[in-house]
C-alpha positions in Angstrom: 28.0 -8.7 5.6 30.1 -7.8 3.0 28.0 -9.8 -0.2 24.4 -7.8 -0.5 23.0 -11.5 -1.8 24.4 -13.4 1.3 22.7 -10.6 3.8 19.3 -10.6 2.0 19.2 -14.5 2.0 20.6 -14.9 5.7 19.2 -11.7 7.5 16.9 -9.4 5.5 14.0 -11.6 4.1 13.3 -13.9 7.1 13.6 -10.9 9.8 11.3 -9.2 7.1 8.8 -11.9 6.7 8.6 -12.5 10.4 7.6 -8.7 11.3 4.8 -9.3 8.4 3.6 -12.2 10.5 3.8 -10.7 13.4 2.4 -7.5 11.9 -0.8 -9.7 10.4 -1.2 -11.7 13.4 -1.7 -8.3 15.4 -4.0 -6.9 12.4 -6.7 -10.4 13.2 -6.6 -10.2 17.0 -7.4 -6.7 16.9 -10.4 -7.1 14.4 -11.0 -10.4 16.6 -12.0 -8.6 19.8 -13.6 -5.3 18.4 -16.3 -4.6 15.4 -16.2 -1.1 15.7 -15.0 0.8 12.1 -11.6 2.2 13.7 -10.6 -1.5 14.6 -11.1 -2.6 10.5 -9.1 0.5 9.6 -6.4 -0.3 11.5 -6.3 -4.0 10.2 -6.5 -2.8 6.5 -3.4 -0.4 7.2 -1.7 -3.5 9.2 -2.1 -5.3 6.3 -0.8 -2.8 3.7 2.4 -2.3 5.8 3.0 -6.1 6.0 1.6 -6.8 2.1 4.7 -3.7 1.5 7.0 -5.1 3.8 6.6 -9.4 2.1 6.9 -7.5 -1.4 10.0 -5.6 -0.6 11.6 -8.7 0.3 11.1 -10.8 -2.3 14.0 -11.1 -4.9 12.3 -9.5 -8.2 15.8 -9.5 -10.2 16.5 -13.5 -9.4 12.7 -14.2 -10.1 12.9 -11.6 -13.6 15.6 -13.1 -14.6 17.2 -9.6 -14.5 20.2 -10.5 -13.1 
């Protein structure tokens, strides 16, 4: 796609925020089925990956008015 704001609109942030769903919905099925202290560490670094991943994606400049 030849305009950057066209691509993050259309492709970028929903293909984004859908592996952070997918990536949170992983992180409370695994902490669902086991209590053991591995299982809570890999929910916490599930859900710093997709926390990184939703705040990439959100448009800072439009929001900042930096644009």
């Amino acid at each position: 796609m030849k305009s950057r704001n066209l691509r993050l609109y259309a492709l970028e942030h929903p293909l984004v925020m859908l592996i952070a769903l997918v990536l949170i919905t992983v992180a409370r099925i695994k902490t669902k089925r086991s209590d053991s202290n591995s299982a809570h560490k890999t929910n916490f670094i599930l859900y710093a990956i997709s926390l990184l991943l939703i705040l990439s994606r959100i448009p800072w400049t439009k929001w900042l008015g930096l644009s």
